[in-house]
TORTI-82760 format. One record per atom (N, C-alpha, C, O): residue in one letter; atom name; x, y, z. Coordinates in steps of 0.05 Angstrom, whole numbers, plus 5000, padded with zeros to 4 digits. Layout:
+----+----+------+------+------+
| aa | at |   xx |   yy |   zz |
+----+----+------+------+------+
|  A | CA |    X |    Y |    Z |
...
+----+----+------+------+------+
// end
This chain:
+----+----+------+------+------+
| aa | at |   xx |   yy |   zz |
+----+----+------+------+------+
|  X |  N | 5017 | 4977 | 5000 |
|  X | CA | 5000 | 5000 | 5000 |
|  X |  C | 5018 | 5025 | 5000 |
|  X |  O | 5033 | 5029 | 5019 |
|  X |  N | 5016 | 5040 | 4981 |
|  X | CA | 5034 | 5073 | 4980 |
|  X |  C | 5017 | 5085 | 5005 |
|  X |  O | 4993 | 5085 | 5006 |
|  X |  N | 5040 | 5098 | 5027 |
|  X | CA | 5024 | 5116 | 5039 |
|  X |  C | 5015 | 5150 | 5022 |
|  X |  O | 5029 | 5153 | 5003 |
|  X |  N | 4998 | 5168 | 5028 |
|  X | CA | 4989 | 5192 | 5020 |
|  X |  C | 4992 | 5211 | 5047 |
|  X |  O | 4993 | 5204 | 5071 |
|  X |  N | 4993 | 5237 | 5035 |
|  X | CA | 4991 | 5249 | 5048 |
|  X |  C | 4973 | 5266 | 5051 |
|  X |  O | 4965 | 5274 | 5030 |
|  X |  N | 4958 | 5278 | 5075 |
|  X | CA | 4935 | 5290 | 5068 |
|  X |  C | 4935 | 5312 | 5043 |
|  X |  O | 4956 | 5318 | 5032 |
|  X |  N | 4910 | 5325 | 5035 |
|  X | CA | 4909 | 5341 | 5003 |
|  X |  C | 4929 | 5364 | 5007 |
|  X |  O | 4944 | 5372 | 4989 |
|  X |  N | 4928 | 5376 | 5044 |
|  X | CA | 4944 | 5399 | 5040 |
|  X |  C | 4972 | 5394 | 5034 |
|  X |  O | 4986 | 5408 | 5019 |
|  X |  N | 4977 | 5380 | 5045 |
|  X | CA | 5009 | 5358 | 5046 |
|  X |  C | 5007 | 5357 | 5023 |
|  X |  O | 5026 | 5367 | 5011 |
|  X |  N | 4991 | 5347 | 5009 |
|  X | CA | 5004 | 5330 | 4986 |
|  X |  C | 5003 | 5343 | 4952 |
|  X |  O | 5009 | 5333 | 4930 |
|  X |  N | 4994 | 5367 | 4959 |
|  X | CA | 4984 | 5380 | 4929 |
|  X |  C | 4978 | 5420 | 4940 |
|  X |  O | 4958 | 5434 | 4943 |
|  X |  N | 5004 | 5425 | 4941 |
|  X | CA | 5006 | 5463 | 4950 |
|  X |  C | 4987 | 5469 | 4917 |
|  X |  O | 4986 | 5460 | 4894 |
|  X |  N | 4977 | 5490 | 4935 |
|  X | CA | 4954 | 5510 | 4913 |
|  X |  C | 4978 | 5526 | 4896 |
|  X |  O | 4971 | 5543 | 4879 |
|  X |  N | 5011 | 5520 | 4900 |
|  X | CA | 5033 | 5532 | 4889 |
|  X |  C | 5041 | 5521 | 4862 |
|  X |  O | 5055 | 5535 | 4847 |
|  X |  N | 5029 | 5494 | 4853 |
|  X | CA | 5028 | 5481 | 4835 |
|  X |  C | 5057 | 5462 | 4838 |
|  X |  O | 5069 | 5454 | 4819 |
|  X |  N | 5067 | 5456 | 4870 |
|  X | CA | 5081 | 5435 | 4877 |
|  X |  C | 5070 | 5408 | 4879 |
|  X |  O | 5046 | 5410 | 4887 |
|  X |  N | 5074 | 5389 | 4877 |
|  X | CA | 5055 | 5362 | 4893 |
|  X |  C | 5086 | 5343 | 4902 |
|  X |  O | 5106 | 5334 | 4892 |
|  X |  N | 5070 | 5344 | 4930 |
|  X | CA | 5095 | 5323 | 4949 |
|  X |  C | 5078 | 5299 | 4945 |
|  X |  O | 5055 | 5301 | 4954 |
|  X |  N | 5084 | 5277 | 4935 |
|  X | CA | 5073 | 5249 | 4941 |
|  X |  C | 5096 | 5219 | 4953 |
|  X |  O | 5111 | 5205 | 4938 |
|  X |  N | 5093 | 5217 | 4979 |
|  X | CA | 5105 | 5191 | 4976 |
|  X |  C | 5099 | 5176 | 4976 |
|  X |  O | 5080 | 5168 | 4990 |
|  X |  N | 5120 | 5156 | 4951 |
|  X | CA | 5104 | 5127 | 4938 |
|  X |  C | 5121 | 5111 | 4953 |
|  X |  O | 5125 | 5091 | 4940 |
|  X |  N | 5133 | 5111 | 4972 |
|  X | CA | 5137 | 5084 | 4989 |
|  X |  C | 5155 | 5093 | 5022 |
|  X |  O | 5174 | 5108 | 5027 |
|  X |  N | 5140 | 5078 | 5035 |
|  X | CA | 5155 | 5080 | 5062 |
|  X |  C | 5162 | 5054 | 5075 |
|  X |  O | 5147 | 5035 | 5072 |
|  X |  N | 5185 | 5052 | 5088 |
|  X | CA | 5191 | 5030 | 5106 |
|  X |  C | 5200 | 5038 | 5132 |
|  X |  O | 5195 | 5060 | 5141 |
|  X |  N | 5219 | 5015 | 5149 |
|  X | CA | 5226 | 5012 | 5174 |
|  X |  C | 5239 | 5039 | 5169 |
|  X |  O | 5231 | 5059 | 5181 |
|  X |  N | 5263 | 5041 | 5148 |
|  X | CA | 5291 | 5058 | 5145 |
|  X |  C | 5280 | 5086 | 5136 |
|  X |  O | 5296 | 5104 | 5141 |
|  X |  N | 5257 | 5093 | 5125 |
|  X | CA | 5249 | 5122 | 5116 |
|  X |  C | 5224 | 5117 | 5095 |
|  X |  O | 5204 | 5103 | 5099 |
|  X |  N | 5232 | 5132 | 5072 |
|  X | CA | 5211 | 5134 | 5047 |
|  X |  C | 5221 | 5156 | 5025 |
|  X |  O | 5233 | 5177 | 5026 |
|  X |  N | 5211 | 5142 | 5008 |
|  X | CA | 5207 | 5155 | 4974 |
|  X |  C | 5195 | 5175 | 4976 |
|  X |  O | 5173 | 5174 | 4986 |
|  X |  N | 5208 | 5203 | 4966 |
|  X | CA | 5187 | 5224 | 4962 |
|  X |  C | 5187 | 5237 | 4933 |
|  X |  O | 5204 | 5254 | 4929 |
|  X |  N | 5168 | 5231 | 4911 |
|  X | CA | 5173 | 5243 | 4890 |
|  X |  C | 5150 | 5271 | 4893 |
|  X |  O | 5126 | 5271 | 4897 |
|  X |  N | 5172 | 5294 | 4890 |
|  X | CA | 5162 | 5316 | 4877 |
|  X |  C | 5158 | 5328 | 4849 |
|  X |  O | 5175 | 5327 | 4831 |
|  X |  N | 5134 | 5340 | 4846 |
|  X | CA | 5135 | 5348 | 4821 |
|  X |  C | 5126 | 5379 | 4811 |
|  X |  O | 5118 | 5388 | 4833 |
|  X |  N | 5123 | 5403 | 4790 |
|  X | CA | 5114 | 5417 | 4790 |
|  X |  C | 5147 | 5443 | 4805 |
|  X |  O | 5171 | 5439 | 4807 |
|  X |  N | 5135 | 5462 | 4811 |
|  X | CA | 5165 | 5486 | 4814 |
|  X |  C | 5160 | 5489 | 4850 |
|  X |  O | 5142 | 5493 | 4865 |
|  X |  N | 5183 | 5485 | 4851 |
|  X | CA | 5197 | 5503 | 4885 |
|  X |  C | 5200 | 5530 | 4872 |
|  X |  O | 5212 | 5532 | 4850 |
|  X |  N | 5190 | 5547 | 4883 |
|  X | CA | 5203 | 5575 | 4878 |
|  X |  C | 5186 | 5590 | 4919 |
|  X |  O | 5175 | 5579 | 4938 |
|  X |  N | 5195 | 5618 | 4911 |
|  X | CA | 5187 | 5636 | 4940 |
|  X |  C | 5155 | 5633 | 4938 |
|  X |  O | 5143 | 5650 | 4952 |
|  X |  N | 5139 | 5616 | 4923 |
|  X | CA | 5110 | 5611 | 4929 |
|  X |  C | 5105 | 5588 | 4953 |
|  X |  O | 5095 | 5586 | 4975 |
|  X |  N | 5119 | 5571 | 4935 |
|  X | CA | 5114 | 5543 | 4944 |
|  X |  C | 5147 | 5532 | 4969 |
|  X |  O | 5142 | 5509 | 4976 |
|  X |  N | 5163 | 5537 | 4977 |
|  X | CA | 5178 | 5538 | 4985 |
|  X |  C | 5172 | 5532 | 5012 |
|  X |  O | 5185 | 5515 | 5023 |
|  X |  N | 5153 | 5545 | 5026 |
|  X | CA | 5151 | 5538 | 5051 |
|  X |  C | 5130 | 5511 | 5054 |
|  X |  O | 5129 | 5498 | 5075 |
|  X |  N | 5116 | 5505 | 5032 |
|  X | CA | 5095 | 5484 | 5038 |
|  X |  C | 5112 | 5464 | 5028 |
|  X |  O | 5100 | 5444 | 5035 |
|  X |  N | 5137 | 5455 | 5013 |
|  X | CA | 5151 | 5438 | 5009 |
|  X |  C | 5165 | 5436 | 5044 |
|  X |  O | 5166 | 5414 | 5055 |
|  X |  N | 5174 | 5460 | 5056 |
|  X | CA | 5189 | 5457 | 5081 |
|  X |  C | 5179 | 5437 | 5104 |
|  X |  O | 5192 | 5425 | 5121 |
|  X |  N | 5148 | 5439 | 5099 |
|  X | CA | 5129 | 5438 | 5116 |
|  X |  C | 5115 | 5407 | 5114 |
|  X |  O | 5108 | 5391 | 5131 |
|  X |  N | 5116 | 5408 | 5080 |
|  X | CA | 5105 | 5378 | 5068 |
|  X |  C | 5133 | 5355 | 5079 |
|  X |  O | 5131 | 5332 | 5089 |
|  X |  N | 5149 | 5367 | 5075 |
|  X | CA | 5174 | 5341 | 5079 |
|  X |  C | 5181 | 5342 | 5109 |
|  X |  O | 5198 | 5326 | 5117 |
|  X |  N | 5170 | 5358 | 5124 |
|  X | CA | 5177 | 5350 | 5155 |
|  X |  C | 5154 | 5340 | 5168 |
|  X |  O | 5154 | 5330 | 5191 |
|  X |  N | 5136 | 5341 | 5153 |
|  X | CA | 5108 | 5321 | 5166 |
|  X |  C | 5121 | 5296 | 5166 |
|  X |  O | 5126 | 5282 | 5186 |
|  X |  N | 5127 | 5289 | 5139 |
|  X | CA | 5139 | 5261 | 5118 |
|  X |  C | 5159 | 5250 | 5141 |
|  X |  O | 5152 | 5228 | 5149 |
|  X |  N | 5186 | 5264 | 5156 |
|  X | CA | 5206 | 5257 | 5177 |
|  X |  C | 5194 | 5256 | 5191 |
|  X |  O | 5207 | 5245 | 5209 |
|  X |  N | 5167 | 5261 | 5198 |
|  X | CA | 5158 | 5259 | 5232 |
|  X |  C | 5133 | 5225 | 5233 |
|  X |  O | 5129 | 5207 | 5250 |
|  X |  N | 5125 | 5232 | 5207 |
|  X | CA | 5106 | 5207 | 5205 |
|  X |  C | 5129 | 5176 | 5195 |
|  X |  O | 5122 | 5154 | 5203 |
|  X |  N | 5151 | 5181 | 5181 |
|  X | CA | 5156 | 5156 | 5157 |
|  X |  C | 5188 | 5158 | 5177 |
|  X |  O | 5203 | 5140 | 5170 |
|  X |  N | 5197 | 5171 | 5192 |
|  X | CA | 5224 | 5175 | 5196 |
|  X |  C | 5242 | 5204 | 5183 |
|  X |  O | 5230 | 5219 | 5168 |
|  X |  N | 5269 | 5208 | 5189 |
|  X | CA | 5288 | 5232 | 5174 |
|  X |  C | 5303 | 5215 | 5157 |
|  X |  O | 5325 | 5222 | 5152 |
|  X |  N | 5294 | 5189 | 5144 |
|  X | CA | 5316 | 5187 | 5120 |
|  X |  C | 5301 | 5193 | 5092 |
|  X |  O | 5305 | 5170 | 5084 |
|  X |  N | 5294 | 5199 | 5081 |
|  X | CA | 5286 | 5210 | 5054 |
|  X |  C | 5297 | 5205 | 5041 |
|  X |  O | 5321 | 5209 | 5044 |
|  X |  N | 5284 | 5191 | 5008 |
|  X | CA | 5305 | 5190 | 4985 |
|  X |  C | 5285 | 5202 | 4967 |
|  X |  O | 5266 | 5187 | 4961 |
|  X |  N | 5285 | 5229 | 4955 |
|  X | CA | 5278 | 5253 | 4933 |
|  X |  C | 5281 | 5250 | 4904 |
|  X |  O | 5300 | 5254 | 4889 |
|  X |  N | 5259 | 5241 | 4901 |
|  X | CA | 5251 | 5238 | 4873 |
|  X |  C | 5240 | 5266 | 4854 |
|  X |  O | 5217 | 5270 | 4849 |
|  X |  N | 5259 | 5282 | 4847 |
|  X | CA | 5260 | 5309 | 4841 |
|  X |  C | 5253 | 5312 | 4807 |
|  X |  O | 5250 | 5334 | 4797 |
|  X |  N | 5252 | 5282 | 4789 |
|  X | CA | 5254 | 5282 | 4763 |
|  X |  C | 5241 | 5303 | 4748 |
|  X |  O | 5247 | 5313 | 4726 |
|  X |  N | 5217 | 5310 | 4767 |
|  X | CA | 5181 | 5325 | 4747 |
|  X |  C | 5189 | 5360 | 4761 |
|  X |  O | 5174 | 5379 | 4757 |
|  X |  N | 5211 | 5362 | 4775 |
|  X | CA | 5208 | 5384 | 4785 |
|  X |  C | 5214 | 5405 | 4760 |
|  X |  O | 5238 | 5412 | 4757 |
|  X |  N | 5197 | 5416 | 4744 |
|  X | CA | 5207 | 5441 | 4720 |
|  X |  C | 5221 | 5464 | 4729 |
|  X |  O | 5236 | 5476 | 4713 |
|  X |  N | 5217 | 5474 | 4757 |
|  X | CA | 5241 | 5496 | 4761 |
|  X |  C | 5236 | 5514 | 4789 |
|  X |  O | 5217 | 5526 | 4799 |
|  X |  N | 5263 | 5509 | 4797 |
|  X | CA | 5263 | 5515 | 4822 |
|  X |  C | 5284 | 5539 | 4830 |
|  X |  O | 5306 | 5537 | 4819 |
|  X |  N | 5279 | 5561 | 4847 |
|  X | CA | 5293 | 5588 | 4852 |
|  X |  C | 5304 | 5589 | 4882 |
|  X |  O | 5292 | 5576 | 4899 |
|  X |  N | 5323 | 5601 | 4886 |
|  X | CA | 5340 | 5610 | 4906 |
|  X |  C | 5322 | 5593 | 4936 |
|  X |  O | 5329 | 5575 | 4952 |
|  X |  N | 5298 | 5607 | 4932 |
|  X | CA | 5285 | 5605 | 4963 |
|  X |  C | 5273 | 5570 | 4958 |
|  X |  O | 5268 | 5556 | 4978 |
|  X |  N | 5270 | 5564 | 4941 |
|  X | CA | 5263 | 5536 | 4931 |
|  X |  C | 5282 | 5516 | 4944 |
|  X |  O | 5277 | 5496 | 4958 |
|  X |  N | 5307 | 5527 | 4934 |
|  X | CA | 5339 | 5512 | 4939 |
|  X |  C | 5341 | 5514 | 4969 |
|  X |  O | 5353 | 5497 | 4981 |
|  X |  N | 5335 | 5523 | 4974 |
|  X | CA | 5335 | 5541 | 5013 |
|  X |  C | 5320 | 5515 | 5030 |
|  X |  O | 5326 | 5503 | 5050 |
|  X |  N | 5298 | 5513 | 5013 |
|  X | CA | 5279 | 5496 | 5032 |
|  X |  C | 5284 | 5472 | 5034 |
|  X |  O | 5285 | 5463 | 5057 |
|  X |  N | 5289 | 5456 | 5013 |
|  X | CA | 5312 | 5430 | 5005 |
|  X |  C | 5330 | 5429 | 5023 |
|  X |  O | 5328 | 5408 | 5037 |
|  X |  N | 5353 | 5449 | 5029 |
|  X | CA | 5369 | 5453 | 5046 |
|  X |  C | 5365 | 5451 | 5073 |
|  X |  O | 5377 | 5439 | 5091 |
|  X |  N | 5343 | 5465 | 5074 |
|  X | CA | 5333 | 5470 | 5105 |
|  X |  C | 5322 | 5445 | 5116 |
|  X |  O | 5331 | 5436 | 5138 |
|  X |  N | 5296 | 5427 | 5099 |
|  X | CA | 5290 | 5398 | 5102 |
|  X |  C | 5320 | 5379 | 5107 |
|  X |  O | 5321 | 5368 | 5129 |
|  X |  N | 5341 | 5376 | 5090 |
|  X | CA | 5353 | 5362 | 5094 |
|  X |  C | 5375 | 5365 | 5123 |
|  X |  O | 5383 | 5346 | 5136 |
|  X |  N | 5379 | 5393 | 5126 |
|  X | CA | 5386 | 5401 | 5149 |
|  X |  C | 5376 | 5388 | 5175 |
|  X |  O | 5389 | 5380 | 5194 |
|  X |  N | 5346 | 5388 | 5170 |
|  X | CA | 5320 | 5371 | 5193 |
|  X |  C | 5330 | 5348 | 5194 |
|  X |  O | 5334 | 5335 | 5215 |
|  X |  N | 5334 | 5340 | 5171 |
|  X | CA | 5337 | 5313 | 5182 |
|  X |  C | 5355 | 5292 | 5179 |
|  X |  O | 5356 | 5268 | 5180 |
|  X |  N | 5372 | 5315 | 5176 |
|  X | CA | 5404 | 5309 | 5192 |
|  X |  C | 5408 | 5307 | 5226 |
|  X |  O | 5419 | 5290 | 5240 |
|  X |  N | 5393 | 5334 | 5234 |
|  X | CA | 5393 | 5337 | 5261 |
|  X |  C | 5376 | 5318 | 5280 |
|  X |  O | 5375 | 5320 | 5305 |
|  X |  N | 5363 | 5298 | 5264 |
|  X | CA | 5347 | 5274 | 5268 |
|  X |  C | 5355 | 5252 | 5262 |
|  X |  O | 5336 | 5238 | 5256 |
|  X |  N | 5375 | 5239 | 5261 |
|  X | CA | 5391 | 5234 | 5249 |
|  X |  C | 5389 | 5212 | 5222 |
|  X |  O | 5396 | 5189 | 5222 |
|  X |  N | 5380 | 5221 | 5207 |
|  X | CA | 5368 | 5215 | 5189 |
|  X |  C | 5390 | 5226 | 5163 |
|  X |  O | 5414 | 5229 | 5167 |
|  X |  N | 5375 | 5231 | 5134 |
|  X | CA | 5382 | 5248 | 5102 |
|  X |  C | 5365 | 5255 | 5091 |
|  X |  O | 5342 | 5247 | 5096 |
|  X |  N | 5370 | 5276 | 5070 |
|  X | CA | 5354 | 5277 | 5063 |
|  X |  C | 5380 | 5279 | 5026 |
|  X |  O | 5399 | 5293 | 5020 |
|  X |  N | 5365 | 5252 | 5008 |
|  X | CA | 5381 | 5262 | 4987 |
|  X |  C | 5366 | 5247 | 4958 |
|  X |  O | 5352 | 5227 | 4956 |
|  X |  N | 5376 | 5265 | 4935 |
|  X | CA | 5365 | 5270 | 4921 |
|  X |  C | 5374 | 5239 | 4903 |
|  X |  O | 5397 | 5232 | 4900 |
|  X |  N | 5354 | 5226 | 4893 |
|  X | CA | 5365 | 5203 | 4877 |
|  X |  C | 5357 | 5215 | 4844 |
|  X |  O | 5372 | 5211 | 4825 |
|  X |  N | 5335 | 5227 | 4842 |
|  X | CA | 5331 | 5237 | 4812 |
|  X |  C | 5323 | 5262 | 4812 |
|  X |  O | 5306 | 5270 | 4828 |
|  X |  N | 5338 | 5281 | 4789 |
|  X | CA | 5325 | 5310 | 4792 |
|  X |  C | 5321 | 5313 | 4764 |
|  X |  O | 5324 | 5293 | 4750 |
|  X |  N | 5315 | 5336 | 4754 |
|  X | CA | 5308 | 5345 | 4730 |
|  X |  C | 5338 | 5363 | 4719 |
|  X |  O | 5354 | 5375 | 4733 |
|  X |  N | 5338 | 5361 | 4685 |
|  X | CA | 5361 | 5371 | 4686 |
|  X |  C | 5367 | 5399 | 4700 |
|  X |  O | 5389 | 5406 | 4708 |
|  X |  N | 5343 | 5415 | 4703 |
|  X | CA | 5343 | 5447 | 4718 |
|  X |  C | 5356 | 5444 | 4739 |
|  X |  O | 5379 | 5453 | 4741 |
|  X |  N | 5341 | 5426 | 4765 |
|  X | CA | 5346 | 5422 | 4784 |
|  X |  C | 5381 | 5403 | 4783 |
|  X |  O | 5399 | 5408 | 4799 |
|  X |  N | 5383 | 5392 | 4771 |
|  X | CA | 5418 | 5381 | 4774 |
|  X |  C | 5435 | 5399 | 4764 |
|  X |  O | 5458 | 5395 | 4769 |
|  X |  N | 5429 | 5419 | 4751 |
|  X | CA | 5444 | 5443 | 4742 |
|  X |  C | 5453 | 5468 | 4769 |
|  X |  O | 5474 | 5481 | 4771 |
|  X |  N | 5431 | 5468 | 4783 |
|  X | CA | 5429 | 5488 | 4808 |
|  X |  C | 5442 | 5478 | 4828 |
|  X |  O | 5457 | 5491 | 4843 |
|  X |  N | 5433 | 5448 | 4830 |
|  X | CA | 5452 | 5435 | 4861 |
|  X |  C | 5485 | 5435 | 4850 |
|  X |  O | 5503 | 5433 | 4866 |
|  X |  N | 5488 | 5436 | 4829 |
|  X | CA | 5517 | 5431 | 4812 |
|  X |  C | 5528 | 5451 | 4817 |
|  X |  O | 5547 | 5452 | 4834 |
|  X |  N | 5518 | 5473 | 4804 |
|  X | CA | 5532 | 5507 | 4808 |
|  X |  C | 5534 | 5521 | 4830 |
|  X |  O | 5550 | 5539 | 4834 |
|  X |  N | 5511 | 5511 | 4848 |
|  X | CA | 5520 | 5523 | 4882 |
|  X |  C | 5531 | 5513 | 4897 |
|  X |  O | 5535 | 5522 | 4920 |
|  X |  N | 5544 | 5481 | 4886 |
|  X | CA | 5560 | 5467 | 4900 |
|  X |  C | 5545 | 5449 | 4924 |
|  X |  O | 5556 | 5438 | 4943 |
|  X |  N | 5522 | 5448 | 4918 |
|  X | CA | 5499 | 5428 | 4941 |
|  X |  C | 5505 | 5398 | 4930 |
|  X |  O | 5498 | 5382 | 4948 |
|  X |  N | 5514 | 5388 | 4914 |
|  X | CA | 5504 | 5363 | 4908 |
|  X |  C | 5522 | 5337 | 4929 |
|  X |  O | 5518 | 5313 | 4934 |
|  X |  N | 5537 | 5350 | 4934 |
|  X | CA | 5551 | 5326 | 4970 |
|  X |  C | 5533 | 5334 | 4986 |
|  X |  O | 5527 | 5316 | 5001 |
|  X |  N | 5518 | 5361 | 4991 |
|  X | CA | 5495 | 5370 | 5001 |
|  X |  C | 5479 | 5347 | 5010 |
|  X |  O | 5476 | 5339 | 5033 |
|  X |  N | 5467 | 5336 | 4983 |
|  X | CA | 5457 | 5312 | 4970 |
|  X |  C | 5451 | 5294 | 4970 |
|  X |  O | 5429 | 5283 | 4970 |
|  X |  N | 5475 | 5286 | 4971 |
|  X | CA | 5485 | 5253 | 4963 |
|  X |  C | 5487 | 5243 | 4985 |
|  X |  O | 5489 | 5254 | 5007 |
|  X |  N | 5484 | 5213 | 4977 |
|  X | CA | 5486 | 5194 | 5005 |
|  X |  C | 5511 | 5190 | 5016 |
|  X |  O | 5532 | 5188 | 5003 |
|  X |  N | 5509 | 5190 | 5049 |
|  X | CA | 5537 | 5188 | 5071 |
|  X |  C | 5552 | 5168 | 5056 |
|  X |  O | 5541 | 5150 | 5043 |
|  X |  N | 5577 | 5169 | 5059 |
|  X | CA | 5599 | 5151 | 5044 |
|  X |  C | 5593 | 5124 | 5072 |
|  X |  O | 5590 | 5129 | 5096 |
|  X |  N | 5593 | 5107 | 5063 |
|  X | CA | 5600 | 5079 | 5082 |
|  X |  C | 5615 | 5086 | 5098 |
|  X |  O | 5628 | 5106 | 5095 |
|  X |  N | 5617 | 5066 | 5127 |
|  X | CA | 5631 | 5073 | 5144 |
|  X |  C | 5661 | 5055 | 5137 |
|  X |  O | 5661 | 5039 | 5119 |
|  X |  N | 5679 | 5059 | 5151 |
|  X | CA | 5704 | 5053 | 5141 |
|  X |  C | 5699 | 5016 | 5144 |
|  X |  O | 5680 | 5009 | 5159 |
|  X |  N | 5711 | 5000 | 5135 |
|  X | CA | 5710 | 4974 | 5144 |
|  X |  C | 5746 | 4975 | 5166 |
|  X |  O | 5769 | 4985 | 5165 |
|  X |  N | 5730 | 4959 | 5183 |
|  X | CA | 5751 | 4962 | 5213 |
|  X |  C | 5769 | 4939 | 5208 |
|  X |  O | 5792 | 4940 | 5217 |
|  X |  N | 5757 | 4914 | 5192 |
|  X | CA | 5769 | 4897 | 5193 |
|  X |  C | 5785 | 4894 | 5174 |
|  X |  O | 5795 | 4872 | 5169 |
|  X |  N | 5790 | 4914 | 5161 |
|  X | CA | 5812 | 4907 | 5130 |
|  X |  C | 5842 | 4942 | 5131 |
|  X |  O | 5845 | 4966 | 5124 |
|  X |  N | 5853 | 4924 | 5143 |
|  X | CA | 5879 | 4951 | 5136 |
|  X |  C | 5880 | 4967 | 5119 |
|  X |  O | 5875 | 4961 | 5095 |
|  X |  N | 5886 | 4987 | 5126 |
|  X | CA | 5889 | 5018 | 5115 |
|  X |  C | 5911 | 5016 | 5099 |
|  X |  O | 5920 | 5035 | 5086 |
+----+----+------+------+------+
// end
């Protein structure tokens, strides 16, 4: 069964829609679609910290449908993933749109991003 999120969660009058199509023990899928910009920015902030509080802080961001996203857009991404870091959780992007991989590229976000490197293996010499 995909969980939903309620209409306000799940579909901003900004022409964003947060939907996640899968959750487990470890977190959940969140594909976004439609623009982050200074409209919709805070109901993305707001949609993906419901998502950490109900499904867990690990998140994997399905960003493919996102058509275009601005400064305060990028902010809120930041700020979510920030959440749920401090939870100790991620938040990171597995597919974006070429717009959106162009912006995390040029401001230097995309280790931002990306998933924690493995932890060292203890049992094999350096």
């Amino acid at each position: 069964m995909t969980p939903h999120l309620s209409a306000r969660e799940a579909s901003a009058p900004t022409g964003l829609s947060i939907q996640v199509t899968w959750a487990g023990d470890h977190g959940c899928t969140v594909v976004l679609s439609g623009e982050i910009d200074i409209v919709s920015a805070d109901d993305l902030y707001q949609g993906l910290t419901t998502v950490m509080r109900r499904y867990g802080p690990r998140i994997a961001l399905d960003a493919a449908a996102v058509h275009f996203c601005d400064a305060r857009g990028l902010g809120a991404l930041v700020r979510a993933a920030n959440h749920a870091r401090a939870h100790g959780g991620g938040l990171i992007v597995v597919a974006a749109s070429p717009k959106l991989s162009t912006l995390i590229s040029v401001t230097g976000l995309a280790r931002r991003f990306a998933p924690a490197p493995p932890p060292p293996d203890r049992h094999r010499p350096p």
